[in-house]
N, C-alpha and C positions, 0 to 999 in steps of 0.2 A: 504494500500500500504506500503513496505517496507520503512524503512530507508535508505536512499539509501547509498554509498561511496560516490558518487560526484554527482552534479547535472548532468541531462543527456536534460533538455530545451533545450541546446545548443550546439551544438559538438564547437572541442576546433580547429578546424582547417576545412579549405574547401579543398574537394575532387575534384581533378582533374577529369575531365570527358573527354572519349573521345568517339567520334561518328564517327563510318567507314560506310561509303558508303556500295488434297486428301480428301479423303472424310471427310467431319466433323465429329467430335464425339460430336455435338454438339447435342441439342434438337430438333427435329422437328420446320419447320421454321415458325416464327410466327410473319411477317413483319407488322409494324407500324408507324405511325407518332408518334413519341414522344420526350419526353424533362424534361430534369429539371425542377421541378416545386419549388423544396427547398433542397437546400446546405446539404449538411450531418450534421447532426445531432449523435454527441459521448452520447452514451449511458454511457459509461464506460471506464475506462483504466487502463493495468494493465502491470507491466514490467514481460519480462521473463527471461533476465539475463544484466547484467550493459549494458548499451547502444540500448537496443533489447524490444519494446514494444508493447503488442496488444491492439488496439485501435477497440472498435464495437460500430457500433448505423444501422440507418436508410438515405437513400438518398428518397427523393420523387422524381416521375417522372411521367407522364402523363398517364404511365400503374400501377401507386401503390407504395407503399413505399416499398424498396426495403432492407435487409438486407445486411450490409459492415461491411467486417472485414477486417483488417487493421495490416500488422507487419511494424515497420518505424526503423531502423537498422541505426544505429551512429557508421559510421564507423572507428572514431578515436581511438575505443580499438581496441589493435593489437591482441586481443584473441579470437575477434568475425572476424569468414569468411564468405565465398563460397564457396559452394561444388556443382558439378554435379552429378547427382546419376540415375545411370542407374535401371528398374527395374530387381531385380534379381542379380546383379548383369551382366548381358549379354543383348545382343540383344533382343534375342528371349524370348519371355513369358512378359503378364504386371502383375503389383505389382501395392497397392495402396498407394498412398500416405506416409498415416502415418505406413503404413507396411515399407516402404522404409523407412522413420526416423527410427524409433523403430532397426529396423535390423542395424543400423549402428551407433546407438546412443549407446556410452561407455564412460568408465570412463576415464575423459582427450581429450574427443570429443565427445563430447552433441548435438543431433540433437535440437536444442531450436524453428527451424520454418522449415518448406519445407510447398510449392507452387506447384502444377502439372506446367509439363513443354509442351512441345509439342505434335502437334498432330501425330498421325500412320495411316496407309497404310490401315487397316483394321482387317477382324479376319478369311479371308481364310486360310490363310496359317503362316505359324511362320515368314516369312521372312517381313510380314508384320506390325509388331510388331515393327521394326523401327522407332526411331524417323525420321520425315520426314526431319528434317533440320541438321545442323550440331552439334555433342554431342563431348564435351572432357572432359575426367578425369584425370586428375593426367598427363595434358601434353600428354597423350594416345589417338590420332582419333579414336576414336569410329564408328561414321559415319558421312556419309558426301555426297555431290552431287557438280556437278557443276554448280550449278541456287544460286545466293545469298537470303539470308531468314533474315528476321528480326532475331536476336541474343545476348542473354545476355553469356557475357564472364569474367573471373576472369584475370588479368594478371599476371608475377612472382612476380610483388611487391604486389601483393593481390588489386591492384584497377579493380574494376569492370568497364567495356564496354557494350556498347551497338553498337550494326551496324549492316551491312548486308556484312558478310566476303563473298570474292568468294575464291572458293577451286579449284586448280586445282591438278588432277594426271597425270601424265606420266608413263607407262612402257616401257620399250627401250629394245629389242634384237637387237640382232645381224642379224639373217638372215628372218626376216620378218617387222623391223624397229618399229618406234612407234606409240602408241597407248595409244587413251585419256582414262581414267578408269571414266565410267560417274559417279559411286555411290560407295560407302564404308559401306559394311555389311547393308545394304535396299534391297528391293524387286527389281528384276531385269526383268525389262521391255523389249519389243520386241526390237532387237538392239543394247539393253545396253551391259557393260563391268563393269562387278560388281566384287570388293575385297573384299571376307571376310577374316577375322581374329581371332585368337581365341577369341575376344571378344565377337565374333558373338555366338556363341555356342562350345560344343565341336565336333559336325557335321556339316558336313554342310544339307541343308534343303531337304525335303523328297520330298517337291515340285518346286528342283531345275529343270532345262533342259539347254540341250546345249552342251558344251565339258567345261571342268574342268582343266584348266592349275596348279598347283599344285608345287608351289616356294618355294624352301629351300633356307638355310642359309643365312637368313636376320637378322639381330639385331633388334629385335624388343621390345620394341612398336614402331608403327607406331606415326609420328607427325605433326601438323599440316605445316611443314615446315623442310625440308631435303631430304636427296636420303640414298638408299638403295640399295647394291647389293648384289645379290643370284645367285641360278640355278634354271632352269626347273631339277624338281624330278620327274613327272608324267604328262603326257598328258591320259585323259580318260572321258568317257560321263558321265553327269553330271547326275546321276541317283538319287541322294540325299542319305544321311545316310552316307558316306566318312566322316572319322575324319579329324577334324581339329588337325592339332599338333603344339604343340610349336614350336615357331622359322619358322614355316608356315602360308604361304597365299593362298589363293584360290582365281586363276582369274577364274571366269566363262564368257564364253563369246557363240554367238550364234555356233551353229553346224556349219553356212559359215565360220565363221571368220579364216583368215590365221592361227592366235594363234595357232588353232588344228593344224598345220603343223610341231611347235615345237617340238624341241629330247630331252629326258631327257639327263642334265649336261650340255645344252645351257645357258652362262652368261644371265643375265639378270639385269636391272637398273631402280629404282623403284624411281621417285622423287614427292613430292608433294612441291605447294606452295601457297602462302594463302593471303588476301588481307594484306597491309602493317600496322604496327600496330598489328596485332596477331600473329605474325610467332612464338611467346612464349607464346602464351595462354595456360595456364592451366586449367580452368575448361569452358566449355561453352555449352548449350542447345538453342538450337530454338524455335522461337515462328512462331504467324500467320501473324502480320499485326502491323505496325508504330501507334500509336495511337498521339505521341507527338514526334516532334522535332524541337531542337532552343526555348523549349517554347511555341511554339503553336498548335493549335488540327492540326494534318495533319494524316488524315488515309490512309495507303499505304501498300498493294493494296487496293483496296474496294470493296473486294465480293460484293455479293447481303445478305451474310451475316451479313455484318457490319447493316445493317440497317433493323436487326429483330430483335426481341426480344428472348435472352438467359441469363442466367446465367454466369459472364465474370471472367477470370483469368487476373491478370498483372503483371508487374515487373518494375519500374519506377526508376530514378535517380533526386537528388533536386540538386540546386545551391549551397545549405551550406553543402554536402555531405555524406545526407541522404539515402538510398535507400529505398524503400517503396514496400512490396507484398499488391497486393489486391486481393479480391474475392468479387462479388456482385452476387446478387440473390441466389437462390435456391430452396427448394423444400417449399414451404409456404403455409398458407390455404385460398383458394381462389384467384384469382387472375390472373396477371401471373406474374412470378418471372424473374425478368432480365433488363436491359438495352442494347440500341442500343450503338455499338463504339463508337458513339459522345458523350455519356453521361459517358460510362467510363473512356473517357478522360480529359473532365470535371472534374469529381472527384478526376483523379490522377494529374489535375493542380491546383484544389483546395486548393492540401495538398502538392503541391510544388513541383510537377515533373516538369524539362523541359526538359525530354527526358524518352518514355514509351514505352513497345510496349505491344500488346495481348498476351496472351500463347490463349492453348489450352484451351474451354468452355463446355457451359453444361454440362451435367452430368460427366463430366470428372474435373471442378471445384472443387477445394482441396484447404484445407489451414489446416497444422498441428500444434500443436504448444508445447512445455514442459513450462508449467507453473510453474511460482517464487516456488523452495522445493519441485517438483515432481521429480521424476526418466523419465518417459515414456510420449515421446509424444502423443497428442489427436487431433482429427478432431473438428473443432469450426466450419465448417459452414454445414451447410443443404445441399446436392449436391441433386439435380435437378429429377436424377433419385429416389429420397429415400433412399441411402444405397451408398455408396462410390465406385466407380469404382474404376477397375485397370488401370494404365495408365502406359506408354512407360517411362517414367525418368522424373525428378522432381528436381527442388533447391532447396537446404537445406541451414539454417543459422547454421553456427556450432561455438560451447564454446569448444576454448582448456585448460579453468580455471581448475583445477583438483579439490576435495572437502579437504576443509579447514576445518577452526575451526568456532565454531557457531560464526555469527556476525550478521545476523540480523532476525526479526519475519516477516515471512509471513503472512501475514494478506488476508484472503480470501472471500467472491469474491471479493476484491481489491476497488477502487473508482467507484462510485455508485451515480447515481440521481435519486432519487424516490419522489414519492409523499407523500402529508401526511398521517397516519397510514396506510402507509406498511412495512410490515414487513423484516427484515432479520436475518439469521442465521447467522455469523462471525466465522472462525477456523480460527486456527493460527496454522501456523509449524516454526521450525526450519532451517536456509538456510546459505553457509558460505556466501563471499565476493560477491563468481562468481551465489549467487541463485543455486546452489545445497543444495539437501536435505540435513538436518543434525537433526538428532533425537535431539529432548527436553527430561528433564533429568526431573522426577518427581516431582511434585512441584506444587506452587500456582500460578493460571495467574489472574489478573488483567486488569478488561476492565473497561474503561470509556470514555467520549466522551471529547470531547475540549472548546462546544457551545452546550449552549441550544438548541438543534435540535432535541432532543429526548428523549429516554431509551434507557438503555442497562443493562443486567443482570449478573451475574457470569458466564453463560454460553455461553454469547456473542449475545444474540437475543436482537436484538436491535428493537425499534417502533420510526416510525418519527411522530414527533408530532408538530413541530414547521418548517416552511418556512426559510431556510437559509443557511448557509454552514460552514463545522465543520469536525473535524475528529475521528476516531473511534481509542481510543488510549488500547495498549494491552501491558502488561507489564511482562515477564518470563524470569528465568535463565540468570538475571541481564541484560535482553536486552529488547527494547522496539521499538517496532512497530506500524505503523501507519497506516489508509487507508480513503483517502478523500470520504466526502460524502457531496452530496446534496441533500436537502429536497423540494420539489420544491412544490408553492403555487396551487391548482387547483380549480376554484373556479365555473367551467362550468359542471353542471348537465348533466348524460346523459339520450339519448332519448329512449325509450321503444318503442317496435315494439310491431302492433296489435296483443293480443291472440285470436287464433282461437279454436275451437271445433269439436272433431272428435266422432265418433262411430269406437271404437277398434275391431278389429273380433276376435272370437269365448269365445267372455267375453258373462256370462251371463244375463239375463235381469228378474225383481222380478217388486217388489212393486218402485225399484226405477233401474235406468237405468246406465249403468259405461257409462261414458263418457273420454277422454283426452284431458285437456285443455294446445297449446304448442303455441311460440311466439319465433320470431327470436331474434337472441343476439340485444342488446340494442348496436348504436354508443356513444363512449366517446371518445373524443380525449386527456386526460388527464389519472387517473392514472388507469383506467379500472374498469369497475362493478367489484362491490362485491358480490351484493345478487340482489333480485328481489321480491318483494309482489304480490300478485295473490288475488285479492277484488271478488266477486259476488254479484249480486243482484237477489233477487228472486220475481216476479212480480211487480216487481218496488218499493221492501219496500228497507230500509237502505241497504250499503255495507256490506260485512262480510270478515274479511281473510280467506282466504280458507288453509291451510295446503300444504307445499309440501315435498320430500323429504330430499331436502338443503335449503339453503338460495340461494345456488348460479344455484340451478335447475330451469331451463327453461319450464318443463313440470311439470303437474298437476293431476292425476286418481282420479275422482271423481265419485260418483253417484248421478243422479239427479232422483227427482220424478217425475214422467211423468204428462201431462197437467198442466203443470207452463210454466211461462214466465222465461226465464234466461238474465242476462246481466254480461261478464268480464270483468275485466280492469286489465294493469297489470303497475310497473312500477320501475324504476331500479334507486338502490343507490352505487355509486361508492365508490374506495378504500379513494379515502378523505373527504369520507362523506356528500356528494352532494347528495339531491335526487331529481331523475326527477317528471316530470309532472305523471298526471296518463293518461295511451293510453288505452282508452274503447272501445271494440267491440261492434257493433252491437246485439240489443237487438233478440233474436230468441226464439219461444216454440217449447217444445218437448212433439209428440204424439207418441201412441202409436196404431196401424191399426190394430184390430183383422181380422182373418179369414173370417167374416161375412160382413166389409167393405164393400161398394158399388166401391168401387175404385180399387175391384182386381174382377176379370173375368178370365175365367176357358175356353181357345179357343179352345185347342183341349185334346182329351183321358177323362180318368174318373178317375175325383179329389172328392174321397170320405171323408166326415167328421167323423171325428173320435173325440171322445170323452176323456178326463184324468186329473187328478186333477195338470199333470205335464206342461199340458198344458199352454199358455197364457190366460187368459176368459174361459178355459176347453173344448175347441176345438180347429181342426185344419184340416184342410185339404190336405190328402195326394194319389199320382197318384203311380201305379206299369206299368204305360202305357208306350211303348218306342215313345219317340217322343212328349210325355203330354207335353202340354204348358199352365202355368198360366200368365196372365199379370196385371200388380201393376201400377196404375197412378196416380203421386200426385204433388206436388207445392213446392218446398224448396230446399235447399242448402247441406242436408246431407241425409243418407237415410242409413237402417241396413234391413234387410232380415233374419228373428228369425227364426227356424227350430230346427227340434230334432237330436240329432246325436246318430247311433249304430249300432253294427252289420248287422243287416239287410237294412240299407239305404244307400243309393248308390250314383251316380254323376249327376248332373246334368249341363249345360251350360247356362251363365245368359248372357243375350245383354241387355246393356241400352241403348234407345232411337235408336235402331234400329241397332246398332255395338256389335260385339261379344266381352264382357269384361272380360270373365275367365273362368275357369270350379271350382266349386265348391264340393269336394266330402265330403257327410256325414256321411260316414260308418265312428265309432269310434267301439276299442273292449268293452268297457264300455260305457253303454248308458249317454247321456246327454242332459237335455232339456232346452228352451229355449234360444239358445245359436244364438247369431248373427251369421253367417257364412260369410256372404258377405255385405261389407258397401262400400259407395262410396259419397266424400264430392264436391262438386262445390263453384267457390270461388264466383259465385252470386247462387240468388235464381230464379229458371225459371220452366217450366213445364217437367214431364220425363214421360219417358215408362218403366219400369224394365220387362224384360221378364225371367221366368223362365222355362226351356229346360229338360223334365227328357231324362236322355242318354238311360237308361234300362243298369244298372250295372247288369252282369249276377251273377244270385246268391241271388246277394242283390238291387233289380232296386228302391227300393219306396223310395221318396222324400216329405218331409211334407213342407209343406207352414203353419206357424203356427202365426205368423205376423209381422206387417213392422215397425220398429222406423222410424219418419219424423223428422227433426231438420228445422222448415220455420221461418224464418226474419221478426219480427214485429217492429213495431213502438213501441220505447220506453218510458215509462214512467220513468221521470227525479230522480232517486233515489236521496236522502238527501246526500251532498256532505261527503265524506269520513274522518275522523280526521285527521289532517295534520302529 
């Protein structure tokens, strides 16, 4: 972590706060009872410009540990703001996220965080691209309705708000009177009286209808607060594709409404006004739902959403005049990724919110960030769908620092708790006051630590070796940089999941038979497997390691000799050196059923034996009958079907135990013998029927039965325990 200019633990003053009075784009709904089961957990933290920090770990909850990333904004430097940021800048069309930073991130205005902001209408038509609640930029109404919405706001002193503003418009004529304007540049509903403006696009929409009133000379932008007079320019049916012009609005209203009666060069008087408290808002976006106010969980409204599980966006205000973006869940492995609104509000009173409300979720969940001597913001969490959607507007934290002269070392990945021998890499850049980049100038860097907690190299790879806490010190171009770390002690081995035994298809079979021995990932709740040992026993003499491709490979391709006993055991040693117990499978022998077995029968057509050194035992038995049926009956838990494969052998249809399981085809352009085609494993050992079906492949119909691997479950004989 950087050196910093001032401490940033504390802001140096309290923030006034004030609180004023569609379809999900969320994940498919995935209602459950759940709950905190443990307090978030910081993995790490790292500043992104003086006062502005990202903070990640883990929340547990009753659906799974949950990834949270965290910007916490100290708003006492007057260089760090709010910004509203439409995407695209207009209405129409979404943008993602960190595409919205990046686009608007320059030198003397650094996009340093953006958060997705509200939800939209949908994706018929462009008008529905709207943010659903009220958006302002730069003091500019963007859009707006008359229904109040949970809303985060910037005001002209740059203090941020939270409330639920109501918007009202008015249009006043002269010879038709007035008239409420329901919506501002959104989707225009049966009834409604919708304005756009050129912010909306610079047409209006292909899938407008209705009549098109069409106002000149107004001063615009339009604000959350004032009147406006103009004239009708144009009354005409609202066919869609009509420009928008500067210094123009477009009332669309339905084909009834009076409006259509208007004459062009009829005055008109345009007044909006907005709840008390915002009538000078400068920046502000809508969300979905209150999750905190006064301090405590109050969620308002309470879909039937609030209480499934998704993937959550937020935006929070603290008592000492913090702000706080969060993101929780996303796209994870296994599991389900998200929290219920009660538990995102939890979290955001954990860290000191007493005023929060939801954005928009699920795969619509963003959090961007420019990290300490980057240029370009980046995406830090996982969004839900796999890949970052585009969404309707979005808040950004903005640095108006402009880039100075070098004054501190970036130390990267910043503060860090790791277990013992894990590994890191460390890079160091150059950054001025404000964490803007600033090139290092050639030369020697100097790394060492603080505390015995480890190694570190000239190159900055450090290895924890020691339980404690210390920091990672780097020393360039007469400047020195620093980044906390902790070593954390792990002293809990983990658990090894049973290996099981497959017969792989179309692997060949000799003197010894391929096998693949795989096992699920090992639980550790500390610093994660390393590696994994894979033992065997062979009728019950001593263990042997068996060979895999890594240390940290879960799977095993072996060949075994047929008529032995086999027994595996596998078992897993973590990143701090802990090894677990050994997990032994079930002892099983592998046979091999030639063609002459008493346990296959020939029910229907004519299965003639043929003779060949390429054979298994130098026979085998094979039908060119359509319809030929052999049947294979035997005792055990795995089972392979050996056959010849070539030009002239054709498909056949295999049912076990009485259900049709696949079609099997043997025709290869290069012959190949012995070769399994078809295997199939059961997690016990029980009695089967394996049926083999010739289709009569025309051309090439014959099918050879040449013989069966069995894998059956015996009682083990106790091998000599393994060397520790």
């Amino acid at each position: 972590m950087p050196r910093l200019p001032r401490p940033l633990a504390a802001p140096t003053f309290a923030l006034a706060l004030i609180v004023a009075g569609a379809p999900l784009s969320l994940l498919p709904a995935n209602p459950v009872s759940a709950a905190v089961v443990a307090a978030y957990t910081s993995a790490g933290r790292e500043p992104l410009a003086p006062g502005v920090d990202h903070d990640w770990g883990r929340l547990s909850t009753t659906a799974g540990s949950q990834a949270v990333n965290l910007v916490e904004v100290d708003q006492s430097n007057p260089a760090i703001f709010f910004e509203a940021s439409l995407s695209n800048g207009r209405v129409t069309g979404l943008e993602r996220t960190s595409s919205q930073a990046i686009s608007r991130s320059v030198e003397g205005h650094r996009v340093i965080a953006a958060i997705n902001g509200d939800v939209w209408a949908g994706f018929s038509n462009d008008m529905e691209d709207a943010p659903n609640g009220l958006h302002v930029e730069a003091g500019e109404l963007v859009t707006a309705r008359t229904t109040g919405r949970p809303t985060f706001g910037v005001g002209p002193d740059g203090r941020p708000i939270l409330g639920s503003p109501l918007v009202s418009i008015m249009l006043g004529t002269t010879s038709a009177g007035q008239f409420v304007i329901n919506r501002v540049n959104q989707l225009r509903r049966a009834g409604d009286v919708v304005l756009y403006t050129p912010h909306f696009d610079s047409r209006t929409s292909s899938a407008a209808s209705g009549i098109d009133v069409v106002i000149s000379g107004l001063a615009l932008p339009l604000r959350p607060s004032g009147t406006w007079t103009g004239f009708v320019s144009t009354v005409r049916p609202a066919e869609g594709g009509w420009p928008i012009d500067p210094g123009t609005v477009v009332v669309t209203v339905p084909a009834s409404s009076t409006l259509g009666t208007l004459l062009p060069g009829e005055p008109v008087t345009l007044s909006t006004t907005i709840t008390p408290g915002w009538e000078s808002i400068q920046q502000a976006v809508g969300g979905r739902e209150w999750i905190i106010r006064d301090g405590v969980v109050s969620i308002t409204p309470h879909p039937p959403s609030a209480d499934e599980i998704h993937a959550r966006s937020a935006i929070g205000l603290t008592a000492d005049g913090r702000m706080i973006l969060a993101t929780v869940g996303g796209r994870e492995v296994g599991g389900r990724a998200g929290v219920l609104l009660s538990e995102l509000a939890e979290l955001m009173l954990e860290r000191g919110a007493v005023s929060a409300i939801n954005l928009d979720g699920g795969g619509s969940s963003s959090l961007a960030i420019r990290r300490a001597g980057t240029d370009g913001p980046v995406l830090v969490n996982r969004p839900s769908d796999g890949f970052e959607r585009p969404v309707t507007n979005s808040i950004q934290v903005i640095s108006s620092m402009p880039t100075g002269p070098l004054s501190v070392l970036n130390v990267q990945p910043g503060s860090r708790s790791v277990y013992r021998n894990s590994t890191i890499d460390f890079k160091v850049s150059g950054m001025d006051a404000g964490y803007n980049p600033v090139p290092l100038a050639s030369g020697p860097v100097s790394w060492s630590l603080s505390a015995p907690i480890g190694t570190i190299d000239a190159d900055g790879h450090f290895v924890a070796t020691d339980p404690g806490t210390g920091q990672v010190v780097v020393t360039a171009d007469g400047v020195t940089g620093t980044a906390p770390i902790t070593v954390l002690a792990d002293t809990t081995a983990p658990v090894a999941k049973t290996p099981r035994v497959t017969l792989p298809v179309d692997r060949g079979i000799g003197t010894g038979v391929p096998v693949t021995v795989a096992w699920d990932a090992a639980t550790d709740d500390g610093s994660g497997v390393a590696s994994y040992e894979l033992q065997r026993s062979v009728d019950g003499h001593a263990w042997t390691t068996m060979p895999k491709a890594s240390p940290s490979a879960r799977t095993a391709a072996l060949t075994l000799t047929r008529n032995r006993t086999y027994q595996f055991q596998v078992r897993a040693v973590d990143v701090a050196g802990n090894v677990g117990a050994w997990k032994p499978a079930g002892a099983f022998r592998l046979a091999v059923a030639q063609e002459a077995t008493r346990a296959l029968s020939f029910v229907r057509g004519t299965w003639s034996r043929t003779t060949s050194v390429s054979y298994d035992g130098g026979a085998a038995r094979s039908t060119r009958t359509v319809g030929g049926i052999a049947r294979f009956t035997f005792t055990g838990n795995s089972f392979a079907w050996v056959a010849a494969k070539s030009p002239v052998r054709g498909v056949a249809h295999v049912y076990v135990d009485g259900t049709f399981a696949g079609n099997v085809d043997t025709y290869r352009p290069t012959p190949a013998a012995r070769l399994m085609v078809f295997t199939r494993t059961w997690s016990a050992s029980t009695r089967h029927t394996i049926e083999i079906r010739a289709v009569g492949t025309s051309g090439h119909p014959r099918v050879d039965l040449d013989a069966f691997v069995v894998l059956t479950p015996v009682a083990a004989t106790t091998p000599p325990p393994p060397p520790p």
